[in-house]
BAZATOR-704437 format. One record per residue (C-alpha): z, y, x. Coordinates in steps of 0.02 Angstrom, whole numbers, plus 32768, in hexadecimal, padded with zeros to 4 digits. Each point is the difference from the previous one (the first is absolute). Example, Ala and Ser with C-alpha at 12.3 -4.5 7.8 and 13.67 -1.06 7.14 Angstrom:
BEGIN
81867F1F8267 7FDF80AC8045 
This chain:
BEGIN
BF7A61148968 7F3F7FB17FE2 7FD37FE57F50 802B7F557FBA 7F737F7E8019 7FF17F507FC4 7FD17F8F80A0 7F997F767FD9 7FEE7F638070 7FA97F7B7FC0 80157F588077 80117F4D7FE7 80AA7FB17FC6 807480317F9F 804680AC803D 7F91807B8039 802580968073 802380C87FB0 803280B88051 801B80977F94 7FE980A98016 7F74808C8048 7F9A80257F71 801D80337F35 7FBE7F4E7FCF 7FD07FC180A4 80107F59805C 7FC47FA78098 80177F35801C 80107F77808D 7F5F7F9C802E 7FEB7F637F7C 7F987F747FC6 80147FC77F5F 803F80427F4F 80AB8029800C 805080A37FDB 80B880328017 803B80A77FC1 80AB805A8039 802180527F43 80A380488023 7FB180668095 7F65804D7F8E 806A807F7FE9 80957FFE808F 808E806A7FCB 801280BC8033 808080098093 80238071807E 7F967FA3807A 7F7C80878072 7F8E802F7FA3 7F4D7F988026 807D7F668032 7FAA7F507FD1 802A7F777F86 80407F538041 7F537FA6801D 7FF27F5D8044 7F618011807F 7F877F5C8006 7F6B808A803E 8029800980B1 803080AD7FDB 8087806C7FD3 804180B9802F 807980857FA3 7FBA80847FB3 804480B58046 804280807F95 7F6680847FBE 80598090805A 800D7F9B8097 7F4E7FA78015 7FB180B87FC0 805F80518098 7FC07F808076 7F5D7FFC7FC4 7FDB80C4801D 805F7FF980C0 7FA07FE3809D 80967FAC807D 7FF47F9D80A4 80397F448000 7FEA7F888072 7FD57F757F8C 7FE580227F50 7F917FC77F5E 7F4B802C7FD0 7FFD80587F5A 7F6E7FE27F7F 7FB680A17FA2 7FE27FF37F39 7F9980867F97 801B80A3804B 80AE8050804E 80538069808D 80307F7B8084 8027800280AD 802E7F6C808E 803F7FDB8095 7FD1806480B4 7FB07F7C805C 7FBD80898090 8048808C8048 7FCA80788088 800F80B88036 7F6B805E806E 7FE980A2802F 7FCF807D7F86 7F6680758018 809F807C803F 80197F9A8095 80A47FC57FB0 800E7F48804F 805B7FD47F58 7FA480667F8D 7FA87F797F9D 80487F8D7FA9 7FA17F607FDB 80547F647F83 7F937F787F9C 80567FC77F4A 7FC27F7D7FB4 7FF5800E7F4C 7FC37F3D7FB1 7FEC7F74804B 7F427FE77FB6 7F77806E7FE0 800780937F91 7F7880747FA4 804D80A28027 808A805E8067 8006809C7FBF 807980A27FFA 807B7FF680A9 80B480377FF4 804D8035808C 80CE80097FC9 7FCE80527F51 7F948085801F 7F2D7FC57FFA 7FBD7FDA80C0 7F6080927FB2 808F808C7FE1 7FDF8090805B 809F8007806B 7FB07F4E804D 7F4C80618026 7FBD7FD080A9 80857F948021 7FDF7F567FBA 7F8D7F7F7FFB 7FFF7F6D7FA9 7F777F648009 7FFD7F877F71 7FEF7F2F8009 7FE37FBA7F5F 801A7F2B8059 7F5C7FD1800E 800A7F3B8043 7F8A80578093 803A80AE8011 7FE4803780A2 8097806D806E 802D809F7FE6 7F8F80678085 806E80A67FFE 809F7F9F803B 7F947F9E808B 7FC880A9804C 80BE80547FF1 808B7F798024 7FC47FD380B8 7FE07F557FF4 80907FCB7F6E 7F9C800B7F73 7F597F7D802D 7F5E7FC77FAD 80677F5A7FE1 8089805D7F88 7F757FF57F67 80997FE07F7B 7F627F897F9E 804E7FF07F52 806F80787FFE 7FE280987FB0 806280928078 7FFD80B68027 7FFB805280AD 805080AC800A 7FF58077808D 8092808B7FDF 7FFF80A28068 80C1802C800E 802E80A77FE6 80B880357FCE 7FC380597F60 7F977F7D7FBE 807B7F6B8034 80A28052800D 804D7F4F8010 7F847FA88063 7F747F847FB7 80107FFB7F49 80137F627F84 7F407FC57FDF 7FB77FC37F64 7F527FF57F9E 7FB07FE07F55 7FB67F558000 7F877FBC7F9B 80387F508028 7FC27F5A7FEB 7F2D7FFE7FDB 7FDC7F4A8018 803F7FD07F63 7F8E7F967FA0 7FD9801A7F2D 7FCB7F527FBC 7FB580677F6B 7F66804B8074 80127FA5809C 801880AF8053 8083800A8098 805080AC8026 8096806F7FDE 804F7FDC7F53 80BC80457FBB 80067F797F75 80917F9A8018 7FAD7F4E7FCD 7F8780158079 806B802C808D 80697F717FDB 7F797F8A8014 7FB0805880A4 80D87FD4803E 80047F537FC7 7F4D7FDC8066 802580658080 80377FB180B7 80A080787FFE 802A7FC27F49 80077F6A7FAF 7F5E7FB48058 7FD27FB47F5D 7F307FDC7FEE 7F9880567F7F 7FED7F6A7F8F 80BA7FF68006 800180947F82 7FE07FF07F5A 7F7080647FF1 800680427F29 80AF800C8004 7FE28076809D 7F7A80637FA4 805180027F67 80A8804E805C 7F8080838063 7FBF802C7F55 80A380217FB3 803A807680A4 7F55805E7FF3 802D80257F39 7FFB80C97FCF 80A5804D7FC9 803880917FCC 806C808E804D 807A80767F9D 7F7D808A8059 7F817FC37FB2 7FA27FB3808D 7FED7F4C801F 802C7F898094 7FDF7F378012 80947F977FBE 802C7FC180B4 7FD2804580B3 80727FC780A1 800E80818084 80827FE68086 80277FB18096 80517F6A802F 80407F9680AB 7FCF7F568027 80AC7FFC8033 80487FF77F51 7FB07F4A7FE8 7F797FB97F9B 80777FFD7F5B 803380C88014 7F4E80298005 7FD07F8B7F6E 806A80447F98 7FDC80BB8021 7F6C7FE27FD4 80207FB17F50 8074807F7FE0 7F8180968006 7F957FAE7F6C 809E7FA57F9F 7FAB7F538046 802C7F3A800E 7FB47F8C8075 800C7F5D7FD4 7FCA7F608080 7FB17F767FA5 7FAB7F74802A 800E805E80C5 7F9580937FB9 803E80B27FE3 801080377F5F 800880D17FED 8037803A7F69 7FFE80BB7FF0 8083805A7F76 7FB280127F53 80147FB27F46 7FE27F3D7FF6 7F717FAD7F91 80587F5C7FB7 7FB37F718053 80377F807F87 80817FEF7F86 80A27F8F8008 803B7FAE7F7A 80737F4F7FDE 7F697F9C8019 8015802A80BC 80B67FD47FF7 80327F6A8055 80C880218009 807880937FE5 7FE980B67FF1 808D8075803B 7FE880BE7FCE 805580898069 800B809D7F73 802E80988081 8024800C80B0 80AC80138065 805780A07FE4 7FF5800A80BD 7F377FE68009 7FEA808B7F80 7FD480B4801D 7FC080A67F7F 7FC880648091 7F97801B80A6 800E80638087 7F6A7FDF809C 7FDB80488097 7F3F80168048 7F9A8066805C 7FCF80B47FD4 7F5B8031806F 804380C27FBA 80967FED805C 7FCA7FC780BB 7FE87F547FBF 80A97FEB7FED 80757FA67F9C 801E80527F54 806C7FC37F6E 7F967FF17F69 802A80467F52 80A27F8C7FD1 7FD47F8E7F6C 808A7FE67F7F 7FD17FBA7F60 808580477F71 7FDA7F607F82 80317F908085 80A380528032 80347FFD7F47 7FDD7F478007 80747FED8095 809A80527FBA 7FB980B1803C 80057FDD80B3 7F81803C8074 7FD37F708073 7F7D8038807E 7FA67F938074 7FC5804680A7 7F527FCA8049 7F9880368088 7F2D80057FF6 7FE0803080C8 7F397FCD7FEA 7FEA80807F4C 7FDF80B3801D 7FE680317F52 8084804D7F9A 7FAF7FBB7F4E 7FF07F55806B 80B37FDD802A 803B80407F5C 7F827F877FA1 80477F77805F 80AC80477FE6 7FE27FD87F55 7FBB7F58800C 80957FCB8065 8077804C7F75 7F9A7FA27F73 7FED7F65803F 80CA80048017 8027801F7F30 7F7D7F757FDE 808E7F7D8018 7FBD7F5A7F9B 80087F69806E 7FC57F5B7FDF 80017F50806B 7F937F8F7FB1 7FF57F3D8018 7F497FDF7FF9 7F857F767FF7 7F667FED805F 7FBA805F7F95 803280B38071 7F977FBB8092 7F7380687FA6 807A80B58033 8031803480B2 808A807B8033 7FFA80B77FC2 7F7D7FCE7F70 802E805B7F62 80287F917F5E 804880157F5A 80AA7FB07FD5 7FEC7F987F59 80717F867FF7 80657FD57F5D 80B1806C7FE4 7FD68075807A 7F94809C7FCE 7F4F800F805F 7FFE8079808A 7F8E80168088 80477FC280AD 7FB87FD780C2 80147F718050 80868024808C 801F7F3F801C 7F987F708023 80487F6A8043 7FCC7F528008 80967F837F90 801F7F678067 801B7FB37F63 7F4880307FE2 7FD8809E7F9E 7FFC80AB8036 809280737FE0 7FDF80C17FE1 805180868014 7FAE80A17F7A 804880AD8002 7FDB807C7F83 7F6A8076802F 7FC580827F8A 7F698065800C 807980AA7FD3 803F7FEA80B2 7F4F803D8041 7FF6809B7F7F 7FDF80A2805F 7FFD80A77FA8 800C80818088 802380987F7C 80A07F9E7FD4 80377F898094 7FC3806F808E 8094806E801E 7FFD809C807B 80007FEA80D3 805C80A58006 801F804D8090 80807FA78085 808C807F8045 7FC280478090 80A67FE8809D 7FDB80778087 80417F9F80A4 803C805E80A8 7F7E8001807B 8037803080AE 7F647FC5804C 7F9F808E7FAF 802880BC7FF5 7F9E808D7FB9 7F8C808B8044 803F80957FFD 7FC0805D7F69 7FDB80B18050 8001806580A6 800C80B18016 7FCF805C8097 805780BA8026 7F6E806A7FD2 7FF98093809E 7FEF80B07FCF 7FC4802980A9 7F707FF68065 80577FB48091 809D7F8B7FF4 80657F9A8071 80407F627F8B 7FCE7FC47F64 807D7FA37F70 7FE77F6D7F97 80667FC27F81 7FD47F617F68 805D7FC27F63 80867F83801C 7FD77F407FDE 80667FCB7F6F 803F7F568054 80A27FA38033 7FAF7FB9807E 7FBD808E8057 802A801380CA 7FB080A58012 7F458057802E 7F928008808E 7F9D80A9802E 7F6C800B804B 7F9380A68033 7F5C800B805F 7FC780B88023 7F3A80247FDF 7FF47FFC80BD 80387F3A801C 7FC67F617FB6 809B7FB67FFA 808A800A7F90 80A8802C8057 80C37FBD7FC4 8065808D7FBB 80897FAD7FA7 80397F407FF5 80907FB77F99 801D80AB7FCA 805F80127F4B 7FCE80C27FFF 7F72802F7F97 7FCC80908071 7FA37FFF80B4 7FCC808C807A 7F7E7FE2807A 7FD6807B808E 7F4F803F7FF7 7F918095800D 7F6C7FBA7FA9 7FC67FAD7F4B 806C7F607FFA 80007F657F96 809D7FA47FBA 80167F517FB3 809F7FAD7FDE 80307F507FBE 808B7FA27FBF 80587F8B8067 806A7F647FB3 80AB7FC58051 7FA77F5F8005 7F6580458061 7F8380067F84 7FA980AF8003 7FA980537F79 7F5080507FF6 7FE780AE805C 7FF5809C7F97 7F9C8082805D 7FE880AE7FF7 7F6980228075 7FAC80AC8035 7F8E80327F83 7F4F803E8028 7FF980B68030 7F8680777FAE 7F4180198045 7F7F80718020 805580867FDA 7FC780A87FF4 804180BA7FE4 7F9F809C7FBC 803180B37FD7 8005802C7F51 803C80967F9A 80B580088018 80197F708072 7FBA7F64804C 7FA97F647FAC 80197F458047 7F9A7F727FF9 7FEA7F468028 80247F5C7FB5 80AE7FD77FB6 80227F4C8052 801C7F677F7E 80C77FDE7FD3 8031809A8040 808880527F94 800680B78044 7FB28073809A 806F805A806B 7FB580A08031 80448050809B 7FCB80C1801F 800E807280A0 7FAA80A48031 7FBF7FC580A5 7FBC7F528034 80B37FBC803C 80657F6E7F9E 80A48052804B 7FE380857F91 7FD27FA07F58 80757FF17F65 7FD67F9F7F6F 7FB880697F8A 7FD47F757F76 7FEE7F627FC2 7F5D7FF07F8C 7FCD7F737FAE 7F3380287FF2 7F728030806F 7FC580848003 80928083800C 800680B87FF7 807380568072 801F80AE7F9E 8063809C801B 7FAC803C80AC 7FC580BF800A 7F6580038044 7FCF7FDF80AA 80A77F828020 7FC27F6A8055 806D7F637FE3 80077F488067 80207F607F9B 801C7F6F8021 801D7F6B7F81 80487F497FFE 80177F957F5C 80B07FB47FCF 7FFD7F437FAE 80717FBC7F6A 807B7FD9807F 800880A08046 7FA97FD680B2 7F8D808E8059 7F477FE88058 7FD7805B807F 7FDD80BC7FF5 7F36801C7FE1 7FD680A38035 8004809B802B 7F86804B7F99 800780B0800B 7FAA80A67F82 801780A87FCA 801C80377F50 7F7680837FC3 
């Protein structure tokens, strides 16, 4: 489930609205108008059940807005699938991540083979608003620029300019479907043009997805500047004022609370490695379809935040230790003061186990190092009490374990006071840190969770115990070790293997009437059997020689050089790449000369040749030739002739897989 957070409403009268859950510390309120602050305390920190993981709190929703929040696993599937829907939800794009969308277009052409269906054309859009950058391309898992996809894809970028023009490529190659009209203006899309071959798409058009640099119209109140930006505070705002979020106007922000929480998100930490990374970044994606509340909360939850509505103006409070404002003590009493000394066995927990995003592992969801803290479990009888929480907008291992520990600090800080105030505590407003010194109880320092107009008169507060230990990080010490997650090999009997090697029947004559193949077998259950192909030097096509065959051997009638290829074949269809053995080179300009004692060749010894043949006859006829050697270097010496012997060669070079060339020669001498 989301981190705990504190929801903070302020409104007039005398009960305002609250909603827990999505962030570490986080909380988003109802629309309000006066000073009034209501505070669900027994739902700071709900009770571990066996609800889904990523479930929400009970809220009670006065911001026109509200939405579950999807299980990590869940939303990080979706958010890396391209899928077809008739009526679905724009998605907004935070920081930088591997995202796909919905297929709003697609089309099929023929391909530059005359295929009528050879091309495959489909549009995904991948946020709803402009974007700085769409980078890498997926296509299922393998990289749209891997060599298997070479001359076969093409792929036009739209980054949502408000007056981004159509795409020209699918106007020229969709007859009339795809128009000048279609300009998708603010919305940032990509345009891919597949040619579909079965051994680059063995199951048809693959799943699509791209790095996005998302959101770049984000403002920074500390320059002025508008552009991309990752921090969390920040993006938060550029939600609330944005016509898709909250709608709220820029003066409706509190402006230094907003830099001050940018500031704290944009602080240097350290890494166990020894590098450094800012205290809070938010990459992700996330649906308009989850509701203004879902998103809100995300968001908080990536940088341990609060939001707090007061006075209708946005208050964002980034995680970090708290300054004391002011200091209570009985001079601001006006009635009673009831202390709460620990929390509900039930609210407690001594350990933390989250789920985020791992841009190592395919952007997928990955279970951080488990937090269990042995002082605590000692403390509760020696049970381990783990809470589960889920951080689908942190990609950062030392991130999500940071906040891990916030969220398991905060917890064992248990002090509670409600506090029946004068007028005197008009001067604080909610989430303002203050130290506790009132009489009989020892000082400690505390937030203010609670703020809520008496009708009596007064204000009555609600404090919780902060301390600034919650916010230590020492990465040599609380950093602990990603490891490795086991690796699960699935089946997959969409895809089958190449063949590793082929092996052509190496002739030992000059002249032959069939030539034999045979290839390793293809270590698969799923394998249906292998197609053969052969195309003799004389033809340019290849010819079938074996289909659906489980043999590992072929024979194909021929009286000339010959080359093979065979391929897997799935029992679901899919085919593997070919493995070839073609006819190698054959040897040039040869020459022969008579030397002492026999006959000297020469020529050039063709490239990835492994051997020469050499055939040998005493008159210029190939009927009469026998193989009298295979040499592996030019020139050669043919010895052991008596003087006066005259000798015809001929010569043709064998490659790794055993295949012939033609015969080069005769050449023809007498030995001296």
């Amino acid at each position: 489930m989301p981190a705990a957070i504190p929801i903070i409403a302020v409104v007039a009268g005398a009960v305002g609205s609250a909603a827990v859950g999505g962030g570490v510390i986080g909380a988003l309120v109802g629309a309000g108008a006066a000073i009034a602050v209501s505070f669900i305390g027994s739902q700071v920190f709900p009770q571990n059940t066996a609800a889904a993981r990523g479930s929400s709190a009970t809220f009670t929703d006065t911001g026109g807005g509200s939405g579950g929040t999807a299980p990590t696993a869940v939303e990080a599937q979706a958010r890396t699938q391209s899928f077809r829907q008739a009526i679905t939800e724009h998605a907004l794009v935070l920081g930088r991540c591997k995202v796909s969308g919905p297929i709003v277009f697609v089309h099929s052409s023929p391909d530059d083979e005359g295929r009528a269906d050879g091309y495959f054309h489909a549009v995904v859009v991948l946020a709803a608003h402009r974007v700085r950058a769409i980078g890498e391309v997926w296509l299922g898992d393998t990289l749209a620029t891997d060599a298997k996809f070479s001359g076969l894809v093409r792929i036009d970028r739209h980054l949502g300019d408000p007056g981004q023009a159509a795409n020209t490529n699918l106007i020229a190659e969709t007859g009339g479907k795809w128009t000048a009209a279609h300009r998708g203006q603010g919305r940032a899309y990509m345009a891919l043009r597949l040619k579909i071959t079965p051994e680059a798409f063995p199951s048809g058009p693959p799943n699509m997805a791209a790095l996005v640099e998302g959101a770049d119209t984000i403002r920074d109140p500390r320059s002025g500047a508008v552009g991309w930006s990752d921090n969390p505070a920040l993006c938060l705002a550029w939600y609330l004022t944005a016509p898709f979020g909250w709608r709220a106007a820029w003066d409706e922000i509190d402006t230094p609370a907003l830099i001050a929480a940018a500031n704290i998100c944009d602080e240097i930490m350290g890494r166990r490695d020894g590098t450094a990374e800012r205290r809070y970044t938010v990459n992700g994606r996330v649906s308009l379809g989850e509701g203004k509340i879902a998103i809100t909360r995300k968001l908080l939850a990536a940088m341990a935040g609060t939001m707090v509505v007061s006075g209708g103006r946005f208050v964002i409070h980034a995680g970090a230790p708290a300054l004391p404002a002011a200091t209570i003590t009985a001079a601001d009493l006006r009635g009673d003061v009831s202390v709460m000394g620990s929390r509900p066995r039930r609210d407690l927990f001594n350990g933390v186990r989250a789920v985020y995003v791992d841009p190592g592992k395919n952007w997928q969801p990955t279970d951080a190092p488990p937090l269990l803290a042995a002082n605590y479990v000692t403390e509760d009888g020696g049970e381990a009490i783990y809470r589960d929480l889920d951080f689908p907008l942190t990609t950062s291992a030392a991130t999500v374990q940071r906040l891990m520990k916030v969220e398991l600090e905060r917890n064992r800080r248990q002090r509670a006071v409600v506090v029946q105030a004068n007028l005197s505590a008009l001067r604080l407003r909610p989430w303002d840190g203050v130290l506790v010194a009132i009489d009989r109880i020892e000082p400690f320092p505390a937030r203010i969770t609670g703020w809520r107009f008496a009708p009596e008169g007064g204000i009555d507060l609600t404090l919780s115990e902060e301390d600034a230990a919650v916010w230590d990080w020492n990465p040599a010490v609380d950093e602990r070790a990603t490891g490795d997650t086991p690796t699960v090999i699935l089946p997959r009997p969409g895809s089958i293997a190449t063949p590793a090697a082929i092996r052509v029947g190496t002739p030992t004559t000059a002249t032959f009437a069939a030539l034999g193949a045979d290839w390793t077998a293809v270590p698969s259950a799923y394998l249906g059997g292998y197609e053969v192909e052969a195309r003799p030097a004389s033809l340019a096509n290849w010819l079938a020689v074996a289909a659906g065959t489980g043999a590992l051997f072929a024979v194909f009638p021929s009286v000339e050089p010959t080359a093979f290829r065979v391929r897997a074949r799935a029992r679901s269809g899919a085919v593997s790449g070919w493995q070839e053995a073609a006819i190698p080179a054959a040897p040039s300009g040869l020459a022969a000369v008579g030397v002492a004692g026999g006959i000297q060749v020469t020529g050039a010894y063709p490239a990835g040749a492994t051997a020469l043949q050499v055939f040998e006859a005493t008159s210029n006829s190939l009927a009469a030739t026998v193989l009298h050697a295979q040499i592996t270097t030019l020139p050669w010496t043919r010895s052991g002739l008596a003087t006066g012997q005259a000798r015809w060669l001929w010569l043709r070079s064998v490659s790794p897989e055993g295949n012939v060339s033609a015969l080069a020669g005769p050449v023809t001498a007498t030995a001296l």
